[in-house]
N, C-alpha and C positions, 0 to 999 in steps of 0.2 A: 717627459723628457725626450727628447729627438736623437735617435743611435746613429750618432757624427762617427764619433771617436771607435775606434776599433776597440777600446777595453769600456764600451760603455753597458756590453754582456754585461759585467763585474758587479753593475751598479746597487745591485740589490745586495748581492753575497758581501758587498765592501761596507755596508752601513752601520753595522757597529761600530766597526774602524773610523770611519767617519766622523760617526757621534762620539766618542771616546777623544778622539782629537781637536773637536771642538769645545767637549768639555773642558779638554785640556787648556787649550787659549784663554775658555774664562778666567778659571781656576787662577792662571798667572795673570791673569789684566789685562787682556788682552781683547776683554768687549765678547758681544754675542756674534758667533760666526754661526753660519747655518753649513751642512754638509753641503748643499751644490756648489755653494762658494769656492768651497775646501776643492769639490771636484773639479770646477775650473780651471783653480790653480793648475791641479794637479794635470790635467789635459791639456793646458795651455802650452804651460811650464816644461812639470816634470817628464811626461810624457809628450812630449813634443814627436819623438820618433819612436813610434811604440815598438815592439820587439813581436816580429810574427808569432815565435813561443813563447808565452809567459805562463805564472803560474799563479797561483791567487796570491801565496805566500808571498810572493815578490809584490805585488801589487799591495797586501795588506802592511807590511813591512816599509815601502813609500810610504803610504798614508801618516803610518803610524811614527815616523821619521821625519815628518813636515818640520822642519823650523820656524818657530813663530818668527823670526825678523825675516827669512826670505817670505813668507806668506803677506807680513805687512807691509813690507817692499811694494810687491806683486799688487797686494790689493789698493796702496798708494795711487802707484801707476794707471790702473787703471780708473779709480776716480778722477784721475786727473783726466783722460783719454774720456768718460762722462759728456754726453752735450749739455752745453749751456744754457739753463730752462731760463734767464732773462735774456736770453739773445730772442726769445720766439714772442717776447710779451711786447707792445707796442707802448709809448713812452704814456698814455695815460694808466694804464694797465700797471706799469712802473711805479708811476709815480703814486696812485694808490696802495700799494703795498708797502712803499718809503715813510709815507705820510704817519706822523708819530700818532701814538694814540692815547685821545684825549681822557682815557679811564684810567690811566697810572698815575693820575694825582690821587686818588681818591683816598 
């Protein structure tokens, strides 16, 4: 992982919190989220303007505080913001992949 973020120190000391929170997401329905994802958010998002003093507490406390509807907002968002992997394929290429396939009668 690449230390961008000023609280990406944390990253280690914050993984249970992490894992705990993503656990959490399954638990209610909410699909397999992986921690960096979580951390994303959280950098993106939450911590947009980090606070020169923080303390772990504070940081664990975010984490542990994620909202799943602002997180699947967030994670919406940016699949939509995603490049377009059939913009890059050339229309044979397309149309091969379109092309139905002849072993579902079977």
């Amino acid at each position: 992982m690449d230390k961008i973020h000023p609280y990406d120190d944390y990253w280690e000391q914050l993984q249970p919190a992490l894992k705990s929170k993503a656990e959490e997401l399954l638990l209610i329905g909410y699909g397999k989220v992986e921690a960096q994802e979580l951390w994303n958010y959280l950098t993106r998002k939450k911590w947009k303007k980090p606070k020169t003093e923080v303390h772990l507490h504070e940081l664990v406390s975010d984490v542990l505080s994620i909202k799943a509807g602002d997180y699947m907002n967030y994670a919406t968002i940016e699949a939509f913001k995603s490049p377009n992997w059939f913009a890059e394929l050339n229309s044979d290429e397309l149309q091969e992949l379109l092309k139905p396939n002849d072993k579902t009668n079977d």
